[in-house]
Biopython code that builds the backbone (N, CA, C, O; Angstrom):
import numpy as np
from Bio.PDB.StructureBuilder import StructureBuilder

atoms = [
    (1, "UNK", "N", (29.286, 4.100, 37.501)),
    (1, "UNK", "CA", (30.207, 4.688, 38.456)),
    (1, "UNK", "C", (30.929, 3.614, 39.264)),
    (1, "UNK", "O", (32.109, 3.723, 39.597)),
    (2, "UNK", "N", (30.220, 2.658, 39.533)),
    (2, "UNK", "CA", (30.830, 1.850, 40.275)),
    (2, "UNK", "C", (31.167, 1.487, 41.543)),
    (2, "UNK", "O", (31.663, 0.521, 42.122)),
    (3, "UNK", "N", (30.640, 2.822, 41.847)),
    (3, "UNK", "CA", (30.579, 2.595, 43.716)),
    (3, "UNK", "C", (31.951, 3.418, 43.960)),
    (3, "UNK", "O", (32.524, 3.315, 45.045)),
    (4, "UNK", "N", (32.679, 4.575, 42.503)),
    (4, "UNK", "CA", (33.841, 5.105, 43.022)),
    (4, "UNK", "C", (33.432, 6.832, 43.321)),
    (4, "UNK", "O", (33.814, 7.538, 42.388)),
    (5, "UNK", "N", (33.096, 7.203, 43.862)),
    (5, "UNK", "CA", (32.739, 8.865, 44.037)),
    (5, "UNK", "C", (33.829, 9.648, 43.602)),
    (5, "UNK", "O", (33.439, 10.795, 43.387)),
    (6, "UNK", "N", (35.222, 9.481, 43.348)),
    (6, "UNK", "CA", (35.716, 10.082, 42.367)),
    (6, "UNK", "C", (35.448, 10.526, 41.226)),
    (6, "UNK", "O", (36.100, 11.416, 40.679)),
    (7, "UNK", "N", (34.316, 9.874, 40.666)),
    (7, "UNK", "CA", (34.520, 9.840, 39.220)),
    (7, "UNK", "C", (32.639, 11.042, 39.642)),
    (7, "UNK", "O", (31.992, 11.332, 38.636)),
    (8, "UNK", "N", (32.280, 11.359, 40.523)),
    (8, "UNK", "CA", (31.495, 12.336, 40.657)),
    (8, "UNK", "C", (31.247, 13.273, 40.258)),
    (8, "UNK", "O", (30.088, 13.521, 39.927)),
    (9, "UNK", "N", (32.399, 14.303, 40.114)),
    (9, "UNK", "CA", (32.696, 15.964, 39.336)),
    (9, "UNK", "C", (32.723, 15.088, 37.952)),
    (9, "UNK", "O", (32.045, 15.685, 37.115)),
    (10, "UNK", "N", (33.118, 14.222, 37.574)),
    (10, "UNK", "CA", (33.274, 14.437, 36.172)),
    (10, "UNK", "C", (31.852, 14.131, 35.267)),
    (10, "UNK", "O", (31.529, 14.390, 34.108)),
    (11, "UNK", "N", (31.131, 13.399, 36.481)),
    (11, "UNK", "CA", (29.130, 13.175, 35.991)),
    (11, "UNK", "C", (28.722, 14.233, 36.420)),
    (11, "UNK", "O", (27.509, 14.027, 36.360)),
    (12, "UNK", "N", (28.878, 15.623, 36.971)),
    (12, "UNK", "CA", (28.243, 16.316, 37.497)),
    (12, "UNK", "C", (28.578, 17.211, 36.069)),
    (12, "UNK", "O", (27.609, 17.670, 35.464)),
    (13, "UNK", "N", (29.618, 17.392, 35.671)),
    (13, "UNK", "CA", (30.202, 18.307, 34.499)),
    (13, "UNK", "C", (29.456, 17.446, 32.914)),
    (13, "UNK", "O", (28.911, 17.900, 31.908)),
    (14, "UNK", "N", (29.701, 16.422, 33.253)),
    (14, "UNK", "CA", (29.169, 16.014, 31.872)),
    (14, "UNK", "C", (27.469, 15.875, 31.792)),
    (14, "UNK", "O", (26.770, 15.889, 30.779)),
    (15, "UNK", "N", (27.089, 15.748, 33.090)),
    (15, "UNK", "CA", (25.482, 16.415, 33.223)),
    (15, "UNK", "C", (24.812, 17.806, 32.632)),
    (15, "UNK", "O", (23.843, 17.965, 31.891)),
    (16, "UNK", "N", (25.834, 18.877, 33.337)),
    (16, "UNK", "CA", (25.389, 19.920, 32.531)),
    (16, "UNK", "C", (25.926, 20.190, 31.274)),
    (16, "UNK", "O", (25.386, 21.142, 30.711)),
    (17, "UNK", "N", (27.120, 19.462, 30.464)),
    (17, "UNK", "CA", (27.184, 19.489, 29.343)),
    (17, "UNK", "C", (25.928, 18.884, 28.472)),
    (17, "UNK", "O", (25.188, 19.678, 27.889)),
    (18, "UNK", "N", (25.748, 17.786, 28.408)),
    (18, "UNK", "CA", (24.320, 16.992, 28.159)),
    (18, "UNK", "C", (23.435, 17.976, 27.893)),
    (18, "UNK", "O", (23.082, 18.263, 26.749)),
    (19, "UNK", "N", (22.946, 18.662, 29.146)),
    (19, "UNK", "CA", (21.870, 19.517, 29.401)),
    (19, "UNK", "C", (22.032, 20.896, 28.497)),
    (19, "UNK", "O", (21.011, 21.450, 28.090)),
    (20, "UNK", "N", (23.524, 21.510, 28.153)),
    (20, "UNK", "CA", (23.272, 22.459, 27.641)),
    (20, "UNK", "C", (23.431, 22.297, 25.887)),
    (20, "UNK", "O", (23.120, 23.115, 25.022)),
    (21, "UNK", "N", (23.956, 21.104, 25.759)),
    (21, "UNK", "CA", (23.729, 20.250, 24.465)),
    (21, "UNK", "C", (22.105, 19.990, 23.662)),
    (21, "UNK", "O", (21.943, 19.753, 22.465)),
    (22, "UNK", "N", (21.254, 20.090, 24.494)),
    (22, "UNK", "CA", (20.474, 19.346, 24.720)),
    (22, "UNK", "C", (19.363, 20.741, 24.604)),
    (22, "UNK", "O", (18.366, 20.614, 23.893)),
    (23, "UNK", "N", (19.566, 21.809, 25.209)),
    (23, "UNK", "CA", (19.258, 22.916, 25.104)),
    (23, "UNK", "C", (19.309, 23.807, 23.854)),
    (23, "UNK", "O", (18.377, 24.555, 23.558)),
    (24, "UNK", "N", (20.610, 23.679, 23.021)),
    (24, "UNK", "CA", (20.545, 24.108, 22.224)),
    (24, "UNK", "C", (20.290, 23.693, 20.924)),
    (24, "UNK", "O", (20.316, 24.464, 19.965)),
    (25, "UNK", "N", (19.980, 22.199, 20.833)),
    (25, "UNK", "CA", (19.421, 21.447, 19.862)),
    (25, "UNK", "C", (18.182, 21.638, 19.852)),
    (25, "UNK", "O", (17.560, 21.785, 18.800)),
    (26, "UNK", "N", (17.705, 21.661, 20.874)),
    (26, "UNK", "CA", (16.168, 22.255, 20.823)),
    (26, "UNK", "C", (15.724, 23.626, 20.522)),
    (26, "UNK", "O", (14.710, 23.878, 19.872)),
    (27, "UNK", "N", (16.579, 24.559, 21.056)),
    (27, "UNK", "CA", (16.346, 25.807, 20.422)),
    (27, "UNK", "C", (16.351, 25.910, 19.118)),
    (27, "UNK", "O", (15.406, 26.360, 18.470)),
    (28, "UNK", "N", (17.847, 25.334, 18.453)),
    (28, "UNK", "CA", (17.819, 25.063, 16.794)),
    (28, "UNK", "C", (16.906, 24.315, 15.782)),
    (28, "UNK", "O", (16.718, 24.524, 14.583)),
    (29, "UNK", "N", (16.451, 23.487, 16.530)),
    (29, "UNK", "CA", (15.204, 22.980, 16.025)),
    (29, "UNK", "C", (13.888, 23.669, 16.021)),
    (29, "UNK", "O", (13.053, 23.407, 15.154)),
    (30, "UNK", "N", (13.711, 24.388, 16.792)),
    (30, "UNK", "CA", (12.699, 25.613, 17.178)),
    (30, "UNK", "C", (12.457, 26.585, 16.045)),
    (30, "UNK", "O", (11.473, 26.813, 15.340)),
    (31, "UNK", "N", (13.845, 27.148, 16.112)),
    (31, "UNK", "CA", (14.018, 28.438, 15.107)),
    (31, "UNK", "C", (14.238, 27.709, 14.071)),
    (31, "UNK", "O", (13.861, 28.559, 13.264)),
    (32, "UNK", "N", (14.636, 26.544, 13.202)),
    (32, "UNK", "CA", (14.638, 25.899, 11.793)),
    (32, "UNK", "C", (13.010, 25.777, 11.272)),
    (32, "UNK", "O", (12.423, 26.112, 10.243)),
    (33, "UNK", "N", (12.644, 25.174, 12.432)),
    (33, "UNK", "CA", (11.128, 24.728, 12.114)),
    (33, "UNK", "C", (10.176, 26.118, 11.881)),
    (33, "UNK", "O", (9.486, 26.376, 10.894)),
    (34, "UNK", "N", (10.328, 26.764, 12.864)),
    (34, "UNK", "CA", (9.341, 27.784, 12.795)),
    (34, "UNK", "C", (9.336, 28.820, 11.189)),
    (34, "UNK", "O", (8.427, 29.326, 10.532)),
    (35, "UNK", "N", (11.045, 28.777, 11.017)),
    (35, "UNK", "CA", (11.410, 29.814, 10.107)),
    (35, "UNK", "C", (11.043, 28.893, 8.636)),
    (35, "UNK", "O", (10.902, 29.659, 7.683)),
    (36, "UNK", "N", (10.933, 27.989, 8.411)),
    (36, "UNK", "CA", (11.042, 26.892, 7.570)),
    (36, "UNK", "C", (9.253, 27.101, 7.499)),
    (36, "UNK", "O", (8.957, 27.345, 6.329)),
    (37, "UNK", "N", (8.295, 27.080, 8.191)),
    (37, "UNK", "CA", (6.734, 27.113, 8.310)),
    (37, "UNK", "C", (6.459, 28.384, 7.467)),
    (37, "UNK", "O", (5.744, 28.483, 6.470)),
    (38, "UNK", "N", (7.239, 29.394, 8.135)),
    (38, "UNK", "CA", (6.523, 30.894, 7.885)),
    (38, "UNK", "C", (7.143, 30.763, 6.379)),
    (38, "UNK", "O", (6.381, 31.376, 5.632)),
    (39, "UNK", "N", (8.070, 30.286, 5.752)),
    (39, "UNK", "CA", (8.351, 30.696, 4.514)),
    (39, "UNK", "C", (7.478, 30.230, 3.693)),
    (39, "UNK", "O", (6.725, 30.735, 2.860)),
    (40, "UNK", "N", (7.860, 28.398, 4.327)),
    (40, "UNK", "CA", (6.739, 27.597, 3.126)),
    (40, "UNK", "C", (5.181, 28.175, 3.198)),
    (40, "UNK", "O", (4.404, 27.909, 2.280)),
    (41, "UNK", "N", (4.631, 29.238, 4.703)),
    (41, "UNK", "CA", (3.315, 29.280, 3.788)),
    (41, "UNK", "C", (2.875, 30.333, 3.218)),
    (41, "UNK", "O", (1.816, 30.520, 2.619)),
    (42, "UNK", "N", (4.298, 31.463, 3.570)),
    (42, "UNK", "CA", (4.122, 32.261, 2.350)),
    (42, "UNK", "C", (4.800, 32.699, 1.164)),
    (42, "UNK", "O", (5.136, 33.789, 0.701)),
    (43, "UNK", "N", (4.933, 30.967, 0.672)),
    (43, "UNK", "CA", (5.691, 31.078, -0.425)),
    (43, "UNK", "C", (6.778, 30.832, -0.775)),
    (43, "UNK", "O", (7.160, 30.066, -1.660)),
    (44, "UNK", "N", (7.589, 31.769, 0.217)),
    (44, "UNK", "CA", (8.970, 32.037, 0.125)),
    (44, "UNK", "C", (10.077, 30.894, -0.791)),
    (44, "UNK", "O", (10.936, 31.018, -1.663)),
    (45, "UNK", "N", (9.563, 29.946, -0.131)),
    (45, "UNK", "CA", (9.702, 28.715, -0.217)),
    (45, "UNK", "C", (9.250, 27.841, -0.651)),
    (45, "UNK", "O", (8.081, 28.006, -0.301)),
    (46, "UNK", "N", (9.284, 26.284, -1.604)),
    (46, "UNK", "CA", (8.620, 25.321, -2.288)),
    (46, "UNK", "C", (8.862, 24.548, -0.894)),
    (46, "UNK", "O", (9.862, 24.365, -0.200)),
    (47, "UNK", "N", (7.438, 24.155, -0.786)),
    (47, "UNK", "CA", (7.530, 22.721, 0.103)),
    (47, "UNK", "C", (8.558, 21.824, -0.204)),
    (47, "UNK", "O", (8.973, 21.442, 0.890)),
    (48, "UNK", "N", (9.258, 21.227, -1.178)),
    (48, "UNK", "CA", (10.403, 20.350, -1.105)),
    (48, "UNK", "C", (11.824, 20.687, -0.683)),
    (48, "UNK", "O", (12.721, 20.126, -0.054)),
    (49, "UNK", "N", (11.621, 21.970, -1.369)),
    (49, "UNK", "CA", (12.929, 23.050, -0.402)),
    (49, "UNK", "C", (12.618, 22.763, 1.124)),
    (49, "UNK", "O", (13.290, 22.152, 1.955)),
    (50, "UNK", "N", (11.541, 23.317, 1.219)),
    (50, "UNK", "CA", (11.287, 23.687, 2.833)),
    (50, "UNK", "C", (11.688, 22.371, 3.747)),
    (50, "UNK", "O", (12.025, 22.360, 4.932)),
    (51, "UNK", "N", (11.568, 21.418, 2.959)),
    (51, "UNK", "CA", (11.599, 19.779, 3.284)),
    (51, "UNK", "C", (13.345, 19.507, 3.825)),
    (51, "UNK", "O", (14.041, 19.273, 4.812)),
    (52, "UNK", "N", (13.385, 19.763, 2.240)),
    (52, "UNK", "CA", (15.181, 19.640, 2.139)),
    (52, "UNK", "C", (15.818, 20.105, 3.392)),
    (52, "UNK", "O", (16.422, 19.409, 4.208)),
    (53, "UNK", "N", (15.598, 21.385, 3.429)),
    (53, "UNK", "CA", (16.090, 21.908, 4.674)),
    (53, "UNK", "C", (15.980, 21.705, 5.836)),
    (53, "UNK", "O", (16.795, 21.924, 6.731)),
    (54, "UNK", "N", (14.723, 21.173, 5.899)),
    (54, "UNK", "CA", (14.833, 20.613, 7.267)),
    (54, "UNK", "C", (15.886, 19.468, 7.385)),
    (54, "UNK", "O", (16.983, 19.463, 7.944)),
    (55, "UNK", "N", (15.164, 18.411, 6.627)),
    (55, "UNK", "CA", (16.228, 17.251, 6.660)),
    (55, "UNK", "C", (17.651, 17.480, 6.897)),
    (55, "UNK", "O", (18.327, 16.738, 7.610)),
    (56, "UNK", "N", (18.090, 18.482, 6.311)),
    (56, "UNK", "CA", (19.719, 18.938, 6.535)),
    (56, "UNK", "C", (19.951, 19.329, 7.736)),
    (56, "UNK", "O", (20.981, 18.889, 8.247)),
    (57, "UNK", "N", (19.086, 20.263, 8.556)),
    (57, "UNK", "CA", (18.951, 20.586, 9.948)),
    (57, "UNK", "C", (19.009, 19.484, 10.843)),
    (57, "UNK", "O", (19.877, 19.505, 11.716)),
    (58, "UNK", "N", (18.323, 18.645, 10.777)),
    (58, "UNK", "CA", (18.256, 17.357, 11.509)),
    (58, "UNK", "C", (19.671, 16.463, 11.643)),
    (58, "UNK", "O", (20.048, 15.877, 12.657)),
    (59, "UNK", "N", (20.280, 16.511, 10.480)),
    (59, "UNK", "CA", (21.425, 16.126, 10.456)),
    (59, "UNK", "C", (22.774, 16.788, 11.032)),
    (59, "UNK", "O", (23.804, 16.158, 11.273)),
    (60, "UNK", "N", (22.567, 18.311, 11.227)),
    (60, "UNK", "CA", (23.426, 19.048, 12.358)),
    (60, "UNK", "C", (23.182, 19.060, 13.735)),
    (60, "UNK", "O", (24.100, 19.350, 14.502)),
    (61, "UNK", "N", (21.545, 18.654, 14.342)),
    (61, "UNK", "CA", (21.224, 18.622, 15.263)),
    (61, "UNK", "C", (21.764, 17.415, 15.585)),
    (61, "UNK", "O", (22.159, 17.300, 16.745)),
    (62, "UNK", "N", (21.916, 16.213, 14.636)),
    (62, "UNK", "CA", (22.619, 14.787, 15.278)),
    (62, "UNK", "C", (24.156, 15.043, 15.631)),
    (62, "UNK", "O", (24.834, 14.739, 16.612)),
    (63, "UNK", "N", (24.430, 15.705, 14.475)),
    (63, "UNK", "CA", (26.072, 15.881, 14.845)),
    (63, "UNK", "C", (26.146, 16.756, 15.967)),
    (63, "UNK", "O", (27.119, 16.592, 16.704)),
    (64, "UNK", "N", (25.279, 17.702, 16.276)),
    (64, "UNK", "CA", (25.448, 18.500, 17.410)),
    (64, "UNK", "C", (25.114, 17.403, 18.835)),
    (64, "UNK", "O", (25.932, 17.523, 19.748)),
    (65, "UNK", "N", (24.185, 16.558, 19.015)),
    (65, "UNK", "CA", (24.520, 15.573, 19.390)),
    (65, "UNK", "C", (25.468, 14.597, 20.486)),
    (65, "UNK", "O", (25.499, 14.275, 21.674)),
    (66, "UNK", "N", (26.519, 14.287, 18.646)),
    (66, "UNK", "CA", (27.829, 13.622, 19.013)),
    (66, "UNK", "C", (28.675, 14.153, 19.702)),
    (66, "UNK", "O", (29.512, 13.472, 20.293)),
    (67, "UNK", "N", (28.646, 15.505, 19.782)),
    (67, "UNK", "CA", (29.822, 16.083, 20.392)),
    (67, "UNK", "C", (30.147, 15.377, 21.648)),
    (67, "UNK", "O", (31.280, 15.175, 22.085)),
    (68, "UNK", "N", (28.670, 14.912, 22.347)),
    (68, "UNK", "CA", (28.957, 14.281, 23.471)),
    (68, "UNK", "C", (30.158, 13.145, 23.838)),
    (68, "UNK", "O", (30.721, 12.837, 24.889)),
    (69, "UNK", "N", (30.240, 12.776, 22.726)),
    (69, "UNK", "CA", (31.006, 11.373, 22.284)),
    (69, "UNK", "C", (32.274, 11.689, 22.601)),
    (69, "UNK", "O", (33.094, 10.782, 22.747)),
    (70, "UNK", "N", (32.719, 13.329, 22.794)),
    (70, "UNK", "CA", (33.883, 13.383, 22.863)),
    (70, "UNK", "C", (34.671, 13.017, 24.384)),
    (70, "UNK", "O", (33.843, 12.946, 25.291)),
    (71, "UNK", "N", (35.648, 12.850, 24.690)),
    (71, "UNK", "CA", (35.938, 12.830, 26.178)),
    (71, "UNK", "C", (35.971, 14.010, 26.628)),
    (71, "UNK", "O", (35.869, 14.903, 25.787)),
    (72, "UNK", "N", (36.135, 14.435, 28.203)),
    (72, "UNK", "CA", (37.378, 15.279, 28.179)),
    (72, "UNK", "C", (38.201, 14.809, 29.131)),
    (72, "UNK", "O", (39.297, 15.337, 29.314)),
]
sb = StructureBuilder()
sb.init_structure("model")
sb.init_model(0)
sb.init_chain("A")
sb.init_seg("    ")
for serial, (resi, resn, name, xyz) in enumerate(atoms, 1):
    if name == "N":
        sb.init_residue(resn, " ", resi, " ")
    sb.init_atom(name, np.array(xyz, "f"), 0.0, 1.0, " ", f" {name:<3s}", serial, name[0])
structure = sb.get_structure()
C-alpha cells in the first residue's frame, strides 16, 4: 500500500473477492472429492477414472484461482 489509504476500498474489495474465491474452491473440492469417493467405492467408478477426475478438478480449482490475477 504504501502508506497511500486511497488505495484502501480497492484491498477491502479485493479481500472479499479472495475470500469468496477461496470459498468456492473449497466447496468444489468438497463436492468433487466426496462424489468421486462414493462412486469409486461403489464401483461406479474404476479407481483410475476416479483418479483422472480428480486430477482434472484440481486443474479448474487452479484456474479458478487465477481469476484473481485479473485487475479491476
Amino acid at each position: 500500500m504504501a502508506d497511500d489509504l486511497s488505495k484502501l476500498p480497492y484491498l477491502m474489495r479485493f479481500s472479499r473477492r479472495t475470500w469468496r474465491v477461496i470459498r468456492q474452491n473449497i466447496a468444489l473440492s468438497i463436492i468433487v472429492i466426496t462424489t468421486l469417493a462414493i462412486t469409486a467405492l461403489t464401483g461406479a467408478l474404476s479407481l483410475p477414472v476416479a483418479v483422472l477426475v480428480h486430477e482434472i478438478s484440481e486443474f479448474i480449482v487452479i484456474a479458478s484461482g487465477l481469476r484473481l490475477l485479473r485487475s479491476e
